[in-house]
C-alpha positions as CSV (number, residue, x, y, z in Angstrom):
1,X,-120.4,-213.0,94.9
2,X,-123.6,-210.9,93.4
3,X,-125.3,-211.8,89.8
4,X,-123.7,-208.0,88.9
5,X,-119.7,-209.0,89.7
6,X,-119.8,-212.4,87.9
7,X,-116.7,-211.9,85.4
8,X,-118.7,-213.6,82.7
9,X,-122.1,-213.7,81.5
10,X,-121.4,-217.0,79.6
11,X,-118.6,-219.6,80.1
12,X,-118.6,-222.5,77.3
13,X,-117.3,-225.9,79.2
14,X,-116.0,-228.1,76.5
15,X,-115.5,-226.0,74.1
16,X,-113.0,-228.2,72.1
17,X,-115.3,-231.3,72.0
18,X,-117.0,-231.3,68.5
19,X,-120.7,-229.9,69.6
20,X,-118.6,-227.2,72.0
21,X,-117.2,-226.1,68.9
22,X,-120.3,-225.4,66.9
23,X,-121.6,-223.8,69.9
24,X,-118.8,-221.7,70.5
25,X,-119.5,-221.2,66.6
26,X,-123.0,-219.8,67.3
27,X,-122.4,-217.5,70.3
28,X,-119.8,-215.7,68.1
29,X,-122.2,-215.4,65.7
30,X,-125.2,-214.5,67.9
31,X,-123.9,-213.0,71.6
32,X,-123.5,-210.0,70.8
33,X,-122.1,-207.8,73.7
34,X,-122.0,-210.6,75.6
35,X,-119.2,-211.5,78.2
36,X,-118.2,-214.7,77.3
37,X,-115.3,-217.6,77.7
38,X,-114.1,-221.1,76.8
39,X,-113.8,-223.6,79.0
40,X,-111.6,-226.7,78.9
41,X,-108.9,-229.1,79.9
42,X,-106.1,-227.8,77.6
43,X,-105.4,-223.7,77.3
44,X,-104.0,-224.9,74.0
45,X,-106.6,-226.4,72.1
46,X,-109.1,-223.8,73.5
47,X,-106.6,-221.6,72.0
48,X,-107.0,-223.3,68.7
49,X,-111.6,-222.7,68.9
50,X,-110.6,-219.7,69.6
51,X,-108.8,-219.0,66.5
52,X,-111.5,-220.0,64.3
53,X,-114.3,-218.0,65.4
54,X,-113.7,-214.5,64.2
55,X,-113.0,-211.4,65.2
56,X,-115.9,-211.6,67.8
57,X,-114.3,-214.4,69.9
58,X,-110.8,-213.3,69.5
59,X,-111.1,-211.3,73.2
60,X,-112.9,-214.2,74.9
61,X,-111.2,-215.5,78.0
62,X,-109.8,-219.3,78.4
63,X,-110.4,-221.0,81.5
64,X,-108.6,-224.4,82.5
65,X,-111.1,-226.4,83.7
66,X,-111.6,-230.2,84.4
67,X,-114.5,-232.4,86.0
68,X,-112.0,-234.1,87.2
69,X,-109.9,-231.3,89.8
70,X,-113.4,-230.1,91.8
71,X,-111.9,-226.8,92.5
72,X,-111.0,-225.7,88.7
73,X,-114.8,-226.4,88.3
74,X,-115.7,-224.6,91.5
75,X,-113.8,-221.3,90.0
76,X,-115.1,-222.0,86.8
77,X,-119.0,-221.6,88.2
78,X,-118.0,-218.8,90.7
79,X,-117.1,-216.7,87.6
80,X,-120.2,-217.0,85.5
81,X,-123.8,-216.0,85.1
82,X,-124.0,-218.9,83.4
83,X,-122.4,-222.3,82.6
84,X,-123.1,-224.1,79.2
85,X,-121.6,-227.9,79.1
86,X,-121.2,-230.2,76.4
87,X,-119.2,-232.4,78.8
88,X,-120.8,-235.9,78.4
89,X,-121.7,-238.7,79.4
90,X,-123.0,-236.5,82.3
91,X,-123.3,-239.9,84.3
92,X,-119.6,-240.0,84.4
93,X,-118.9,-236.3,83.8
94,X,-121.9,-233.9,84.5
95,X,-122.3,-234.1,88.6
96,X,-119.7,-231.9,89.9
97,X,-120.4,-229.1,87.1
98,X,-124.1,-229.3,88.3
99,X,-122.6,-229.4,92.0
100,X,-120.6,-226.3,91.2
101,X,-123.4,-225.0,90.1
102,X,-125.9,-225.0,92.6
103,X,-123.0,-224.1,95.0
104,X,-122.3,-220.4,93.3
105,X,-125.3,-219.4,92.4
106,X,-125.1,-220.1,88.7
107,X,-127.2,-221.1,86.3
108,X,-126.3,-224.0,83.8
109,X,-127.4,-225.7,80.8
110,X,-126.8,-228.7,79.1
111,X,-127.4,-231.6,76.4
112,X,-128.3,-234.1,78.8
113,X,-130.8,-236.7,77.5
114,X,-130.1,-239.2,80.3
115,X,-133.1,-239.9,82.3
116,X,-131.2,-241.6,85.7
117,X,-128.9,-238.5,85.8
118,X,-130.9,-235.8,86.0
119,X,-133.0,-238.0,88.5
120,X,-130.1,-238.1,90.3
121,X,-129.4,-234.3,89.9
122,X,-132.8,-233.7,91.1
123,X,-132.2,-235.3,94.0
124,X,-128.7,-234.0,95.6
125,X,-129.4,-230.5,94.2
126,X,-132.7,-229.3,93.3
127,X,-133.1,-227.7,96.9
128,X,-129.4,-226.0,96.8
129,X,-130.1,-224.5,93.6
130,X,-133.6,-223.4,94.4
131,X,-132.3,-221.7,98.1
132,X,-129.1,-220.1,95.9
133,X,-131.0,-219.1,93.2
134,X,-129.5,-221.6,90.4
135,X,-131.4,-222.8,87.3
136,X,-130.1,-226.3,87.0
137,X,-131.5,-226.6,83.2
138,X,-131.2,-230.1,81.4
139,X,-131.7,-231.2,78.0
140,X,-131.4,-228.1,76.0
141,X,-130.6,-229.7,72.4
142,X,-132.8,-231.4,69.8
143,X,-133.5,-233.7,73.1
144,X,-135.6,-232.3,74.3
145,X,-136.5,-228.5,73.5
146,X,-138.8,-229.5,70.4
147,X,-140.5,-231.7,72.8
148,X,-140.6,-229.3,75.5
149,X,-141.2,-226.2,73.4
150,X,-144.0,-226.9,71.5
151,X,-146.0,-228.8,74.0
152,X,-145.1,-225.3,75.8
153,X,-146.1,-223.2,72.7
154,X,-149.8,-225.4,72.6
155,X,-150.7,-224.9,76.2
156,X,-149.9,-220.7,75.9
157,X,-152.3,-221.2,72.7
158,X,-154.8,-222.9,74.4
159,X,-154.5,-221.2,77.4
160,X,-154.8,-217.2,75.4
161,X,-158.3,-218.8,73.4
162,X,-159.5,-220.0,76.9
163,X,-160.0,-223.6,75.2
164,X,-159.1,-225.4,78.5
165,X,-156.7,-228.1,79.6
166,X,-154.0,-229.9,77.4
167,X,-155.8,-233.7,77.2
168,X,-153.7,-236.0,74.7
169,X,-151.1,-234.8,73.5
170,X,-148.8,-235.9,70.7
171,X,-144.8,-235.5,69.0
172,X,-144.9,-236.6,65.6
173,X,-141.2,-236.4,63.8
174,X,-142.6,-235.9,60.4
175,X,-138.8,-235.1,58.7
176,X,-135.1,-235.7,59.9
177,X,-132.2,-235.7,58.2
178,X,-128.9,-236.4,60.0
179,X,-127.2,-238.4,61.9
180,X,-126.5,-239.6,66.1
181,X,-123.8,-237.5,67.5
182,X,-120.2,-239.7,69.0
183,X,-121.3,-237.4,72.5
184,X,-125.1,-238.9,72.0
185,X,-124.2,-242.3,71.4
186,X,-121.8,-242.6,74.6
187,X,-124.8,-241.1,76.8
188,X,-126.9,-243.9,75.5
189,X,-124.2,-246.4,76.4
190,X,-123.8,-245.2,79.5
191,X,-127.6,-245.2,80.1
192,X,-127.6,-249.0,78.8
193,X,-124.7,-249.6,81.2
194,X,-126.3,-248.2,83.9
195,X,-129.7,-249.7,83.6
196,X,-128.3,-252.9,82.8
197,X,-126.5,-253.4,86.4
198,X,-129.4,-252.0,88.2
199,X,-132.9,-253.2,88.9
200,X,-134.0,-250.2,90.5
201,X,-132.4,-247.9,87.8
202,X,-134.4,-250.0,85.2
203,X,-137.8,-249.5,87.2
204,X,-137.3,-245.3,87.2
205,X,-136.8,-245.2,83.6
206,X,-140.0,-247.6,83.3
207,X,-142.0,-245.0,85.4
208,X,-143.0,-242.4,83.0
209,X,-143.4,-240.0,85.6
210,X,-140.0,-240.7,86.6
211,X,-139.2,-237.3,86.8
212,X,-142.1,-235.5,88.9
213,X,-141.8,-233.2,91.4
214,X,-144.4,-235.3,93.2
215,X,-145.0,-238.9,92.0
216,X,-147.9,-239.1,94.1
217,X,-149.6,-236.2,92.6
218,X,-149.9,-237.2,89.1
219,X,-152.6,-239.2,87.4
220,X,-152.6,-242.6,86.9
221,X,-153.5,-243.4,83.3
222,X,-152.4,-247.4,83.1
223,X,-149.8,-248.2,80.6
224,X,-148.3,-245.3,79.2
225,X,-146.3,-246.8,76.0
226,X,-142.9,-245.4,74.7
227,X,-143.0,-247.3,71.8
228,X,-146.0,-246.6,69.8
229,X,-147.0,-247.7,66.6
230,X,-149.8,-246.4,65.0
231,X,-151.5,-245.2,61.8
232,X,-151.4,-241.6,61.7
233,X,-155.0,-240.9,61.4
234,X,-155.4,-242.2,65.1
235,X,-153.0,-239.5,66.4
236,X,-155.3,-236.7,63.6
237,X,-156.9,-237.0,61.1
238,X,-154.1,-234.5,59.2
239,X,-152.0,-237.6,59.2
240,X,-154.1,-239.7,57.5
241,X,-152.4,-242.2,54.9
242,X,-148.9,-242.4,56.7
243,X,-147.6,-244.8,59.8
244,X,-145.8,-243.7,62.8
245,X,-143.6,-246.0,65.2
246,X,-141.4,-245.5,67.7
247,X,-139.0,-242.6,68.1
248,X,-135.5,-243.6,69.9
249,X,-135.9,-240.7,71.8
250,X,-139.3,-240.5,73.3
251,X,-138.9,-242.0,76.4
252,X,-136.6,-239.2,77.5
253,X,-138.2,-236.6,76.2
254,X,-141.4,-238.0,77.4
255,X,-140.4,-237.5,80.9
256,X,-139.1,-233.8,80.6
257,X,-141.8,-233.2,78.9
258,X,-144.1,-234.7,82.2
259,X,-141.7,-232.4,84.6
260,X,-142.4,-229.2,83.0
261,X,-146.5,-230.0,83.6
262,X,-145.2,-231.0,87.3
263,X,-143.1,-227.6,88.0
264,X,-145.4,-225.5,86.2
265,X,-148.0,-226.6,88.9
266,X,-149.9,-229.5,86.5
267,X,-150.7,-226.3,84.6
268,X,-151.1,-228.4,81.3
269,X,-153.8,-230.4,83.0
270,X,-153.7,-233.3,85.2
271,X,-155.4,-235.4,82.0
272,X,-152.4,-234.4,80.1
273,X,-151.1,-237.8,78.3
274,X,-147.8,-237.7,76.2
275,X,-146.4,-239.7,73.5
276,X,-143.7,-239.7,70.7
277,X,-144.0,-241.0,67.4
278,X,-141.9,-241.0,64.1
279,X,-143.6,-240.7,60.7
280,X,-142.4,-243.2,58.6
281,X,-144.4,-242.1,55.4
282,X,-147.4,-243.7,53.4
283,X,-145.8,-246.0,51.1
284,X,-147.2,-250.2,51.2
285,X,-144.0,-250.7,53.7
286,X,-144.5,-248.5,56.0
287,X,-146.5,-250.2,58.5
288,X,-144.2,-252.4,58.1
289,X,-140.9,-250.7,59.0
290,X,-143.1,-248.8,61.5
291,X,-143.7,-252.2,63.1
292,X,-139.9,-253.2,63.0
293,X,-138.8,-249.9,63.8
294,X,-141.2,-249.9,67.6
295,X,-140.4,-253.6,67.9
296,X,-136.3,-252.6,67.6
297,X,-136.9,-249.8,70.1
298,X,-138.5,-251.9,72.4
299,X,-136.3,-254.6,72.5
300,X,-133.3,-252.0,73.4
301,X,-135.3,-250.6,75.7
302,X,-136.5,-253.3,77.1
303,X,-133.7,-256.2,76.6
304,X,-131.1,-253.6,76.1
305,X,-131.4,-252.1,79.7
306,X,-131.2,-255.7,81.1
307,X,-128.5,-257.6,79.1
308,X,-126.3,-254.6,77.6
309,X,-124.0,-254.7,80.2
310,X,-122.9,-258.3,79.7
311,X,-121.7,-257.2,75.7
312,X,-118.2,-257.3,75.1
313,X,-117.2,-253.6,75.5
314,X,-115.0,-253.3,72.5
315,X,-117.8,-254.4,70.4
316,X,-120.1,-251.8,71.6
317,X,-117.2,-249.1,70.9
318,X,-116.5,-250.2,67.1
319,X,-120.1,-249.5,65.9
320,X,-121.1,-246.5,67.4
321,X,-119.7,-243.2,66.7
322,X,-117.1,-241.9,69.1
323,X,-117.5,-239.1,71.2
324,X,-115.8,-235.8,69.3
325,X,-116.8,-236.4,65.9
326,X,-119.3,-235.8,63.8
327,X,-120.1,-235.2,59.7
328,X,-118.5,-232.5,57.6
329,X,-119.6,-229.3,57.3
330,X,-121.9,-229.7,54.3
331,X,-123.6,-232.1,55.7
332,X,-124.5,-230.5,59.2
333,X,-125.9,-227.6,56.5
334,X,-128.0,-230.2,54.2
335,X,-129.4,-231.7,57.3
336,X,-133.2,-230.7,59.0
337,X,-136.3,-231.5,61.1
338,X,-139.4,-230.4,61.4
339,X,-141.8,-232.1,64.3
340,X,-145.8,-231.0,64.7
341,X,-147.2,-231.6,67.8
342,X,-151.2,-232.4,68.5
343,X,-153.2,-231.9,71.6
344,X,-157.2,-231.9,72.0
345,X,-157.9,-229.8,74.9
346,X,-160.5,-230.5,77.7
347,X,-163.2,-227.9,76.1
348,X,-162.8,-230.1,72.6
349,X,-160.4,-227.9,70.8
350,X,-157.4,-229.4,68.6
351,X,-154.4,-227.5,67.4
352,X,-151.2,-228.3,66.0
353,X,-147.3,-226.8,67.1
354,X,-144.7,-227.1,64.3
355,X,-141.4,-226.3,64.8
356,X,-138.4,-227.0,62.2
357,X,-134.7,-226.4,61.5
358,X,-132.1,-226.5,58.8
359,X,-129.2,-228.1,60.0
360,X,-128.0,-231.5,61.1
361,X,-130.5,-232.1,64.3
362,X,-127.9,-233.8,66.6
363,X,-125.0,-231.1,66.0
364,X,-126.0,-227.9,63.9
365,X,-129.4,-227.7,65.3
366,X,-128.7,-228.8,68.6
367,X,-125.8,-226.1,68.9
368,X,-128.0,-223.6,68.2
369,X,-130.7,-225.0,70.8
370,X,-127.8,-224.7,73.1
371,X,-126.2,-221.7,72.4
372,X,-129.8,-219.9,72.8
373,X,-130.6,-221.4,75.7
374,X,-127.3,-220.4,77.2
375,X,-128.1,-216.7,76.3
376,X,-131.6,-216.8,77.4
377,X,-130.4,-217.5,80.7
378,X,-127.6,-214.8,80.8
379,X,-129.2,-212.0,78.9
380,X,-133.1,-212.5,79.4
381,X,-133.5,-212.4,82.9
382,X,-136.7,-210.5,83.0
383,X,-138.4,-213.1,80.8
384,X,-137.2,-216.2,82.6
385,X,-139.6,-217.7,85.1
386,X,-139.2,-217.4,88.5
387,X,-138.8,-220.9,89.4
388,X,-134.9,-222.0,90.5
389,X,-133.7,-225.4,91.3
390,X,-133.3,-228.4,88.6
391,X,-136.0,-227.5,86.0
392,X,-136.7,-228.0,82.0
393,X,-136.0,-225.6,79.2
394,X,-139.9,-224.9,79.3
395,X,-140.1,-224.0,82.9
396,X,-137.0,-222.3,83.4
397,X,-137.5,-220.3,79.8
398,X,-139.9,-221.0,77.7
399,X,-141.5,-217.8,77.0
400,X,-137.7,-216.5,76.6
401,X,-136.8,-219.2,74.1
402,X,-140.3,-218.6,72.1
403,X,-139.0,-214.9,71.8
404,X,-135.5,-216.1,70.6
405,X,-136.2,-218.8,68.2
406,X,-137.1,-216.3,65.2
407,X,-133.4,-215.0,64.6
408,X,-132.1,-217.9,65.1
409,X,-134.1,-219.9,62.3
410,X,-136.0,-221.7,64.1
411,X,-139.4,-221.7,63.1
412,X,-142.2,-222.3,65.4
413,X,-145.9,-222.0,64.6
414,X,-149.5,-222.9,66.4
415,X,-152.2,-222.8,65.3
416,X,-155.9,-224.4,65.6
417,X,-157.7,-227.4,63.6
């Protein structure tokens, strides 16, 4: 089946799940002509999304569709341009979609932050993709397009002045408010799980290049930490007078991050060094709860991937946030972030990336993130790369995101120190 006969431009898989909703939300809001349907495991609750979304997704199709029953999938993907999923933990849930995907043709994007999956999906289907002409895309939420995108944004800068390479390079979260997603938290428990019962598993997500297209290709810089903690005015000197430790979510986004240099042939620079950090302001405590903070990331990183497993599981269940829920709707509106980025490039310039949202990072904003992404695959073509195959939201559409993000309130800025 042709690009130009695929029934849908858009199909939405998991559409009833709490951050399917608010993505089905957006694309009524935001998809204009396009063709688009809902995806699921019961026609009845789809039925129910549907009903909330307006007049524009009242003639949007329903499509049965479990990750369970291969060949609902398989029709699913043979229909579409494009296949969004909020279907997680991938680990347990993501595979045959991506399989499906690099089958047909079809592109596909997702919320994925966990590292040994889309290893794994590199490996069994970054070839079929690339020879069918598939953009397997992961990570296209808060983790990891702010990441991805403004490291993305500074290298274009850099790049247009003729300032040279990308040399180090850092994410500071300077304001968040919000909270972890239920659909977030089981990825991370299944990522814990995972790690925990396998040596091997633990050493890829140590490897910050974990990732690459080519491990052998890229520099070897020693220890590359994912738990920082630092005063600000060490990362620039705009931040001096606050402290910055570790951000939960770094090490992912770290290595997506490291994979977009890598696809986009080392175009960043091959002394391009990444890091994340998380303000935690100026006052006489915050070094600190900066130091507490990196120590507590550390030890689940570190401690976490090795023991988690032998936890009782009902414990782990009761204090986390289960998958398919989420705050109300005021306060997914009260909620925000704003990140700035750094980078001194190889001919001694320094600039700064900000990018910021309203909206409760882990479900407004991210929905949003997702929802573009799905229709900057489906309705940009011309200003996607040319790369196919499992790739990042910055290689597979960066300058197509960049383009997108003003209507959809998101700001991004560069600009040089």
């Amino acid at each position: 089946m042709t690009e130009t006969q695929r029934e849908f431009d858009i199909v939405l898989y998991g559409a009833t799940g709490f951050a399917g909703k608010l993505t089905a939300q957006h694309l009524a809001a935001a998809g204009g002509h396009a063709r688009i349907a809902l995806a699921g495991r019961s026609t009845q609750k789809l039925l129910a999304v549907r009903e909330t979304l307006g007049e524009a997704g009242q003639s949007w199709s329903l499509i049965e569709a479990d990750a369970t029953s291969p060949s609902t999938i398989n029709d699913m993907a043979a229909r579409a341009r494009v296949i969004i999923t909020t279907v997680g933990p991938y680990t347990k849930y993501g595979m045959p979609v991506v399989a499906a995907c690099a089958a047909a043709g079809t592109d596909y994007a997702d919320l994925s932050g966990e590292t040994l999956f889309i290893r794994e999906s590199i490996d069994l289907f970054h070839k079929q993709a690339a020879d069918n002409g598939a953009r397997i895309v992961h990570s296209c939420g808060f983790d990891s397009i702010p990441s991805d995108l403004t490291v993305y944004a500074l290298y274009k800068r850099a790049l247009a002045d003729g300032a040279g390479d990308l040399g180090e390079t850092n994410f500071v979260l300077r304001g968040f408010a919000g909270g972890v997603s239920g659909g977030t938290a089981a990825s991370m428990v299944e990522f814990m799980r995972t790690s925990s019962a396998d040596a091997d598993a633990r050493r890829a997500i140590n490897d910050p290049y974990t990732l690459t297209t080519d491990r052998a290709a890229e520099p070897e810089f020693g220890h590359q930490s994912d738990t920082p903690w630092r005063r600000g005015r060490d990362i620039a000197p705009e931040l001096d007078g606050i402290w910055t430790g570790a951000f939960a979510m770094g090490a992912p986004n770290a290595r997506i991050v490291r994979r977009s240099n890598a696809l986009l042939d080392w175009s960043y620079g091959r002394t391009f060094r990444y890091a994340e950090n998380m303000s935690v302001g100026s006052s006489v405590v915050a070094p600190v709860a900066a130091a507490l903070g990196t120590a507590v990331n550390a030890a689940v990183l570190g401690l976490g991937g090795r023991y988690f497993d032998k936890l009782p599981r009902g414990l782990v269940e009761r204090v986390l946030p289960k998958p398919g829920t989420g705050p109300n709707e005021q306060a997914r509106a009260n909620g925000h972030y704003r990140v700035e980025t750094y980078t001194t490039t190889s001919g001694g310039a320094r600039y700064r990336a900000t990018m910021a949202q309203q909206g409760d990072p882990g479900y407004k904003a991210t929905s949003v993130l997702l929802g573009e992404s799905g229709l900057a695959l489906a309705l940009d073509r011309d200003a996607l790369s040319d790369l196919r195959g499992v790739l990042t939201p910055a290689a597979a559409m960066g300058d197509a995101l960049l383009a997108r993000f003003p209507d959809a309130g998101v700001t991004m800025e560069t600009e040089r120190l």
